[in-house]
N, C-alpha and C positions, 0 to 999 in steps of 0.2 A: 422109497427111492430118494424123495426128497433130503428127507433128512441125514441121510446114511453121505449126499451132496456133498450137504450143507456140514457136517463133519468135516471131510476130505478137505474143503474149502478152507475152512479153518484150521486145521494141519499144518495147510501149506503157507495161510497167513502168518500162522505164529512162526513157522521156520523161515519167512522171509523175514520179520520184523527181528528176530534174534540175530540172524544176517546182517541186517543194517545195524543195529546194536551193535556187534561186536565189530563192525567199519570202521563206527563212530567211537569206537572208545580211543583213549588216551592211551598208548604202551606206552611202560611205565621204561620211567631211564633206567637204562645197563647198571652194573653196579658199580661202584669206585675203586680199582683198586690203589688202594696207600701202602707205600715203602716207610711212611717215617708219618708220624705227626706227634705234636706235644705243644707246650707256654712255657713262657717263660717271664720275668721282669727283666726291662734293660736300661742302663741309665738311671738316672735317680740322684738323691743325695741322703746326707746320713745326716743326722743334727742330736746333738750331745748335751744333755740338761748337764752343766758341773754341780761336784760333790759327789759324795758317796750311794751310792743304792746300798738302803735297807730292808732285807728282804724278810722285815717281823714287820717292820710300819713303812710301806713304799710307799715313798711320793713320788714327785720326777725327777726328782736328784742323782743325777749318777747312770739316769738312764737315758735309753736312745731312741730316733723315730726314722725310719725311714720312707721314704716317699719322693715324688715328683718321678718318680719311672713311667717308664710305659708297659705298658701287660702287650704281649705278642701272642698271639695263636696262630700255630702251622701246620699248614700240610706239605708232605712232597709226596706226588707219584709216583706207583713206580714207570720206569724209563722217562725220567724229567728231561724236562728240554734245560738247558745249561744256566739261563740267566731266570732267578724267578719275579716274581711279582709281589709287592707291597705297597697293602691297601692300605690309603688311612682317610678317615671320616671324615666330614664335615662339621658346622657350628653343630650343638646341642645335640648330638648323634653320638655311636660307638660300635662296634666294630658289626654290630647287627644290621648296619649299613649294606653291608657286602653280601649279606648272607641270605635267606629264605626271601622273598619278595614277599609285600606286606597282602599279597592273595595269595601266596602259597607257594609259588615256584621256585625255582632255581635260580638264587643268585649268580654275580660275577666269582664268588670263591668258588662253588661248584663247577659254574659255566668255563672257567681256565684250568681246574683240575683235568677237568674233561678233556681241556686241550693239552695237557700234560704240562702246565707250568706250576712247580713249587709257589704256593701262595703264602704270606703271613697277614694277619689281618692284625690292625694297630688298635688299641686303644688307647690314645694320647695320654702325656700328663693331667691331672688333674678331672679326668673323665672315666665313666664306667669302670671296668673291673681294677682301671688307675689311680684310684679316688683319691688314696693317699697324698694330701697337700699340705708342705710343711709352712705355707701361707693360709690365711684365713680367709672364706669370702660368707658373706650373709648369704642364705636360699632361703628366698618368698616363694613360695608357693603362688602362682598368678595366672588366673586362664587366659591364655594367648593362643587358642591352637587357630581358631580361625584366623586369625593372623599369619597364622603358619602356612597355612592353606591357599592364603592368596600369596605371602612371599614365594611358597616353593611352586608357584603357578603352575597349580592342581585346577585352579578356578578364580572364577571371583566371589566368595562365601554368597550363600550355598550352591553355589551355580556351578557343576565344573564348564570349563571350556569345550565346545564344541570339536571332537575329536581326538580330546587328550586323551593320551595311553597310559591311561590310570582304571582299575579296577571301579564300576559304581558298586559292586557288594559292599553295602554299610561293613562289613565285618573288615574287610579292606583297609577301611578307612581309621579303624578302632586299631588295627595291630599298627598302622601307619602312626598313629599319634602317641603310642605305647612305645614305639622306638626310640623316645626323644627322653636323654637324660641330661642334668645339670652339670656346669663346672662347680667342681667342687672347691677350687681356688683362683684365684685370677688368670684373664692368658697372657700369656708369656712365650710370643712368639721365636725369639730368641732360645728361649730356653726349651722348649721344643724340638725345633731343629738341634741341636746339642744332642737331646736323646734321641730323634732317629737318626743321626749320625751315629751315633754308634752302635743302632740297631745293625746300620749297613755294614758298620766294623766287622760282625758277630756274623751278617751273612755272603759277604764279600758282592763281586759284583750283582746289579740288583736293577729291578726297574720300580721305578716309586711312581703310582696312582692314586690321585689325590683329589678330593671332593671339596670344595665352597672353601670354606675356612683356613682351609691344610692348603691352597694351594701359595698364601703367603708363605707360610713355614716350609713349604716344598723347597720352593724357590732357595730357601734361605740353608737346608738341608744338602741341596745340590753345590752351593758354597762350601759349606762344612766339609762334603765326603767326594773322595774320586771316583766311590764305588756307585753312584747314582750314576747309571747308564743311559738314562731318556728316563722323562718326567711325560706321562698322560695325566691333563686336569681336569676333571668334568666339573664343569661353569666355576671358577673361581672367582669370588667375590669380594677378594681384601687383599693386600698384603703386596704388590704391585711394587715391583723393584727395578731403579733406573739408574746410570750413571749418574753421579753428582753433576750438575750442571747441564741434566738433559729431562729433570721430572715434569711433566706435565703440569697446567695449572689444576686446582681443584674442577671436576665436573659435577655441576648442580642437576638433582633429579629431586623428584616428591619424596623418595626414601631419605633424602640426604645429600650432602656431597659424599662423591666418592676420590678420595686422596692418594696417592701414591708417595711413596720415600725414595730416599737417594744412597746412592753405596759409589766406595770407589771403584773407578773402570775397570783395575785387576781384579776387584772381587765378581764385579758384571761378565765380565767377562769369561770366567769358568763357566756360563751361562751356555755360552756359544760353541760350547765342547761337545754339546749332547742333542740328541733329535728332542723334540717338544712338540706337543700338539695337545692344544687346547677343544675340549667341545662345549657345546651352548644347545640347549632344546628349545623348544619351539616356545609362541606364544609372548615374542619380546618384541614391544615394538620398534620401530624406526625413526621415531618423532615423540616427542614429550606428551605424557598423560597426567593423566591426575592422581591414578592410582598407583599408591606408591608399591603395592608387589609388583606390579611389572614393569612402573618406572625406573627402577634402580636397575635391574636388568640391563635397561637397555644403557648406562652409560658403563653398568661392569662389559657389556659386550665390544664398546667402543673400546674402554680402556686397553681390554685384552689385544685389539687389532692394533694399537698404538705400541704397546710391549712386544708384539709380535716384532711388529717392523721394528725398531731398536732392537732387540736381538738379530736379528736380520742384517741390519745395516753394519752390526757388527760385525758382522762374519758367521754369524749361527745359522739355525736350523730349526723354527719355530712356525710352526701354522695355527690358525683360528679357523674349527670348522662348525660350520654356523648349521645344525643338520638339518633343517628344514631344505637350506639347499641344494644339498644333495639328495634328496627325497626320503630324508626318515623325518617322518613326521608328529607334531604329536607332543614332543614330548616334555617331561617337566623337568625341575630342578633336578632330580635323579632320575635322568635316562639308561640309568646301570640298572635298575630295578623296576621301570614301566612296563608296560604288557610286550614289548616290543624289545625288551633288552637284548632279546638276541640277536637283534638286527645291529644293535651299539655296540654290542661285545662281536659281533664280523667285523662291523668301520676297524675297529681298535687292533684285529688280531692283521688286519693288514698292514694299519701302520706300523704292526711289530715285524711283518714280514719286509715292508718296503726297506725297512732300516736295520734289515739284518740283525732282528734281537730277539728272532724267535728259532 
């Protein structure tokens, strides 16, 4: 009797445990469906060795090199929402920025296909599948990654911070540091914005999301094109543009000063044609440290709320949202791909709603 029980007992434990099992599993996302995808090169220059090409003993005589483009990669949807999305990376980054999350999930190019927005993902001049530089630059080879770790304030090496929405899987951390490629020639923020301006020539109206690096040249690309409709920055850290006779002085932090440049009022002014909103993640202090990855932070966050208001007082439409205060928590230098991103890719699809660009 007993045991025939004790059977029955177990029966029923394993089809409750397979129960909770299959509760607990993950379903897997819907599939995608794509109307269109493909790359392309945009912008660039051509440079012409003079004399003849021999083509029994070639040198570079005669012949050509093309480069300084940008490489694009696209999706559209199908039934797209009308204005799409273009992503462009940040420092030492490429367009893998956007994509898989460095533990496995779904980036922001899947997370807005999903919401039916045509995406292109950028890979700047002089970076990743762009590398083609008709300029020269040295690449050392140099371990800096813990460096890296405490600028993109993941932690303080090896410590992460207490509730960042970063992955602890060592493996996490290995694709994280794997994402990070070299310029292959000098930056050239001017010459940049040049070629996504004509990325946006090629895709007409458009919304440009820009990470760290890019969001100087963002700025300076919205100048260039009428078709940049509203610029989204996550934490921009250089490249800060002001009317001549209204720049700020330098602000001093542990990382450095952080500086801003001047432009004339007409050119600032295309500024204030377009909605803007700026985000910043968690983990920046309010007061000077010693530690310069998070000290720099805190004067690019000051800087950003200073460029807010001058566009503002100009007549624009520009916010700085600080997310810890609105209660996303947590997060690091790229809150597009922390455990939480989909809580940053909601903030973002609202302000695309508020502003009529979704």
């Amino acid at each position: 009797m007993f045991p025939k029980q004790s059977h029955r007992l177990g029966a029923v434990s394993a089809i409750l445990i397979a129960m909770l099992m299959a509760s607990c599993a993950v379903t897997p996302p819907q599939a995608l469906s794509l109307g269109e995808q493909g790359s392309f090169a945009v912008g660039g220059t051509v440079v012409t060795q003079a004399g003849d090409f021999d083509p029994i003993k070639p040198t570079a005589a005669g012949q050509s090199f093309h480069g300084d483009h940008a490489y694009v990669f696209y999706q559209v949807p199908v039934s797209p929402r009308p204005l799409p999305l273009v992503f462009w990376h940040g420092y030492g980054q490429f367009s893998k920025t956007w994509e898989s999350t460095p533990d496995g999930r779904e980036g922001f190019q899947n997370i807005f296909l999903r919401r039916h927005f045509p995406v292109y993902l950028i890979d700047q001049p002089r970076r990743g599948n762009a590398a083609r530089s008709t300029v020269p630059i040295s690449i050392t080879p140099t371990p800096d990654e813990q460096q890296w770790f405490n600028t993109f304030r993941v932690g303080t090496w090896p410590n992460f911070f207490p509730g960042v929405q970063f992955s602890r899987d060592p493996e996490a951390l290995n694709q994280y540091f794997r994402q990070m490629v070299p310029n292959t020639g000098p930056f050239d923020a001017d010459l940049f914005a040049g070629t996504i301006a004509a990325l946006f020539a090629k895709t007409g109206p458009a919304i440009l999301v820009t990470h760290s690096q890019a969001g100087g040249p963002g700025w300076l690309t919205a100048l260039k094109s009428s078709n940049v409709r509203a610029i989204v920055a996550y934490e921009p850290g250089s490249g800060f543009i002001f009317p001549n006779g209204e720049v700020p002085a330098p602000m001093p932090s542990a990382a450095g000063a952080l500086e801003a440049t001047g432009v004339p009022l007409d050119d600032f002014l295309k500024l204030t044609r377009i909605p803007i909103v700026i985000y910043y993640g968690d983990n920046i202090p309010d007061a000077p440290v010693t530690n310069p990855g998070q000290d720099g932070w805190r004067v690019r966050l000051a800087m950003a709320r200073m460029w807010a208001a001058s566009v503002n007082r100009h007549g624009g439409d520009a916010s700085v949202v600080h997310l810890p205060e609105i209660g996303v928590r947590g997060n690091t230098h790229f809150p597009f791909s922390d455990l939480n991103n989909m809580a940053v890719a909601d903030e973002m699809s609202r302000f695309l709603q508020r502003k009529g660009l979704d």
